[in-house]
N, C-alpha and C positions, 0 to 999 in steps of 0.2 A: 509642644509649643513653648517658645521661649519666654521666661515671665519674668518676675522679681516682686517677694514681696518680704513684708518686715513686721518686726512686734515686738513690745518690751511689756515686762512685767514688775510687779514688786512683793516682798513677801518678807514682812520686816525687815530687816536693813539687810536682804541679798534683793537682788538687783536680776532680770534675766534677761538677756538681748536674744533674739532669733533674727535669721537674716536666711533668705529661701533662694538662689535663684534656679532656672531651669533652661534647658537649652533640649533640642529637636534627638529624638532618638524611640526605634518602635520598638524599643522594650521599656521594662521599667528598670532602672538602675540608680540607687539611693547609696550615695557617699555623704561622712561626716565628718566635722569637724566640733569637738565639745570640750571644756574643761575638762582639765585631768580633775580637777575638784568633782563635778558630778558627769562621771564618764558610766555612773550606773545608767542613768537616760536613756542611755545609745538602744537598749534595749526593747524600747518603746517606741523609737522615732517610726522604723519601717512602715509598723503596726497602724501609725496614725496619719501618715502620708499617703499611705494606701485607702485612707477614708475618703480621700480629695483626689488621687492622683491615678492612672493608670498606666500612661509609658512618659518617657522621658526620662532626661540623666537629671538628674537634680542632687542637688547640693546643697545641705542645713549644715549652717554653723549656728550652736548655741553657746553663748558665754553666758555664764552668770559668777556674779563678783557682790563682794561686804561691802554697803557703804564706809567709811571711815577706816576699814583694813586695808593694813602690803600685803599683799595680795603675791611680792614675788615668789621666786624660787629661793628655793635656799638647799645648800651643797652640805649633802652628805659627806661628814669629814671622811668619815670611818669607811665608805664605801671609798670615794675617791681616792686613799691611801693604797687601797686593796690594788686597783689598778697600778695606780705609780710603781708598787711594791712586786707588780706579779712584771710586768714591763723589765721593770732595771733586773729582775734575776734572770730574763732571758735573754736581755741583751749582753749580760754577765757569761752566763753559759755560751754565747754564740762569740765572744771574744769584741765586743761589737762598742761602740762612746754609745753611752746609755745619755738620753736628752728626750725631751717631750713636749707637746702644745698643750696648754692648760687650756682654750677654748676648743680644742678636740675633747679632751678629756671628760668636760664638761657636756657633751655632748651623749657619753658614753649612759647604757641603760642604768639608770637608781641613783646616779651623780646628782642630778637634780631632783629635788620633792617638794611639792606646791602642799600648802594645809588644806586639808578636803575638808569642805563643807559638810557638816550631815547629810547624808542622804534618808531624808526621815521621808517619810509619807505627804507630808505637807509642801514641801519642798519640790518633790517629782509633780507633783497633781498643780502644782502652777506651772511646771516647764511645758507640761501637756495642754494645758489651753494657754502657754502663749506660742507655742509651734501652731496651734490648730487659726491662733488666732493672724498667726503669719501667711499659713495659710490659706486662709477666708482672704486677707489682704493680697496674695497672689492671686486669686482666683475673680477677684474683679477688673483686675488688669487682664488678665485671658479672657475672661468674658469681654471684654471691649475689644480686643482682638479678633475673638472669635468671629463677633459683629459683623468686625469688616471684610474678614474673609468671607462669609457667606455672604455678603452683597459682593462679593468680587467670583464666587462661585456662579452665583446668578447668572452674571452676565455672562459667565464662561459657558453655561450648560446652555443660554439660550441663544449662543453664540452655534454652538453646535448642532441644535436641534435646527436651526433656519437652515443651514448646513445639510447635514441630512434628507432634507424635506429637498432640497433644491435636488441630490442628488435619485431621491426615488421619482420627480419628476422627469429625470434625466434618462433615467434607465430604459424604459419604453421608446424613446427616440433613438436610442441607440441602433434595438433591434432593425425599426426601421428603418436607420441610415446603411448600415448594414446591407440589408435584404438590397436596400435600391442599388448600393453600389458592386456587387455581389450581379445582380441581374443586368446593370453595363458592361461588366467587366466578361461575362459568360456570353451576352450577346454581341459581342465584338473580336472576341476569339471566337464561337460556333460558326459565326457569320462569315468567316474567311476560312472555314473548312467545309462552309454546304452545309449547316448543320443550324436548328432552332432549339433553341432553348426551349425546354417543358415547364411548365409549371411546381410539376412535382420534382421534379431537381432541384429547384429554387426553395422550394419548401421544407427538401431535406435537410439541407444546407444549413435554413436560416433558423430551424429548429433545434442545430447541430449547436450551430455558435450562441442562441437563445441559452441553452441549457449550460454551457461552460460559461457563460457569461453572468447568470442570473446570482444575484445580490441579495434577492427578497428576504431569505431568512435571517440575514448578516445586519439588514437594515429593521429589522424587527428586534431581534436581539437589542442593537445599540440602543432601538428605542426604550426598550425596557430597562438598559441597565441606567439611562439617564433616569426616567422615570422613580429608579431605585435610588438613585445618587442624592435625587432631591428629598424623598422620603428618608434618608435616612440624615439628611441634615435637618429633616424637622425632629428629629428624637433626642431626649434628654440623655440619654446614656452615652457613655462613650462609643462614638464610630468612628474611630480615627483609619482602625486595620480596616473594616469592613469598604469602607471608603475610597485606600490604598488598593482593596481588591478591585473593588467595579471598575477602578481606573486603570488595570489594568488589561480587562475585558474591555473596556470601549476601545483598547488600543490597537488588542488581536481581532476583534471585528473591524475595525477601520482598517487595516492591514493589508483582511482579505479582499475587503471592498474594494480598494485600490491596485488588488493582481488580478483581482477578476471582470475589475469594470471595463476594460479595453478601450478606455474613450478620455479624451484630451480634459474637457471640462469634467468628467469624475475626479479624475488626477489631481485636477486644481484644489478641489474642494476637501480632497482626503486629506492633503499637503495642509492644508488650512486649518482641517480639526486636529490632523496631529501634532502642530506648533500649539494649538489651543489646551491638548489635551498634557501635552509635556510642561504647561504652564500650572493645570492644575497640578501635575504628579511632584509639581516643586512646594505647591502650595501646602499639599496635603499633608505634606510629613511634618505642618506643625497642629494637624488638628490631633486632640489626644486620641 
């Protein structure tokens, strides 16, 4: 689920900003970004995003900065030289004008060094409750989210179960439009050969097409995995994949129902849940 949330700290004159956001993805995948000052952190962040988080790409960035200190970088003479000095001799040996960008250079590993903060004990243990505390503050913006996706699931699942009901209404009138037209169609060719149609021919028949045509356990199924869709939106644990699955079961049932139903107004109604159900399968990929 896509979120955003944020937290600042204090712990005598350093300072700790945290900034969270999250974007739709069914794994879990934690990138960072932290001061080269306390880049011991990073250590921890996984550890405690996993207390709150299950899948999604999410992204922590922690700064923390001195009140009253520059705070910038500052260039390694000594290192910096080393590069300049290893450069001009190989462009010496390749016969080559020896020339250079000092904002490349500057770029190079150990050129630049920020003064690290102690990384004491006291220091890490506020970074940790104010990421958690970042957080808590993502997590009520997904909880209002959450909200209105499930009042927008509602109406989707009861969207389809009226749906469904219309369709196992339908199924039984099949068989007998079927049979009736089935028994015109035999009694209008026998009858220009000298020939009646039996009973039991008609019955074999429509018992034949009954049996290729019957839905029953396709429409019991769907019913239960709705049944399961709602139940598992009433649970506090994460059911984002569990969710992602049933939706894919109502799909391969709706599927069948619609090769097997052979009638105009089935067709309608499948076509209808499965615009419905392609709506949830967009929806879903932001519940965690």
């Amino acid at each position: 689920m896509t979120g955003h949330g944020q937290a600042s700290g204090n712990l005598e004159e350093t300072t700790i900003e945290v900034e969270i956001r999250t974007v739709n993805n069914r794994f879990l995948k934690i990138s960072s970004k932290i001061s080269d000052s306390v880049s011991a952190i990073d250590s921890n962040i996984e550890t405690i995003v996993r207390e709150f988080l299950k899948r999604g790409s999410i992204t922590v960035s922690l700064r923390v900065s001195r009140k009253g200190k520059n705070n910038a970088a500052v260039v390694n003479s000594q290192t910096l030289q080393s590069y300049v000095d290893q450069a001009k001799e190989i462009a010496d040996r390749n016969g080559v004008a020896f020339s250079y960008n000092l904002g490349e250079l500057l770029n190079l590993p150990g050129v630049l060094e920020v003064e690290r903060i102690e990384d004491d004990e006291f220091l890490i243990e506020a970074a940790k409750k104010t990421l958690r505390d970042a957080l808590q503050d993502l997590q009520i913006m997904r909880l209002q989210e959450g909200q209105a996706m499930a009042t927008q699931f509602d109406v989707q699942l009861g969207q389809i179960i009226q749906l469904r009901e219309q369709i196992e209404l339908r199924a039984p009138i099949v068989n007998t439009d079927y049979r009736f037209k089935l028994e015109q169609r035999l009694r209008t060719v026998l009858s220009s050969l000298g020939h009646e149609t039996t009973e039991l021919d008609l019955l074999r028949e429509t018992l034949l097409f009954a049996d290729r045509t019957d839905i029953s356990e396709e429409l019991t199924r769907l019913a239960s995995h709705l049944a399961q869709f709602r139940d598992a939106m009433a649970q506090t644990e994460s059911q984002g994949r569990r969710l992602d699955f049933l939706i894919q079961e109502m799909f391969r049932e709706v599927n069948t129902i619609g090769s097997k139903g052979n009638d105009a107004e089935i067709s309608k109604s499948v076509v209808s849940i499965k615009t419905t159900i392609e709506q949830m399968r967009e929806l879903v990929q932001n519940v965690e």
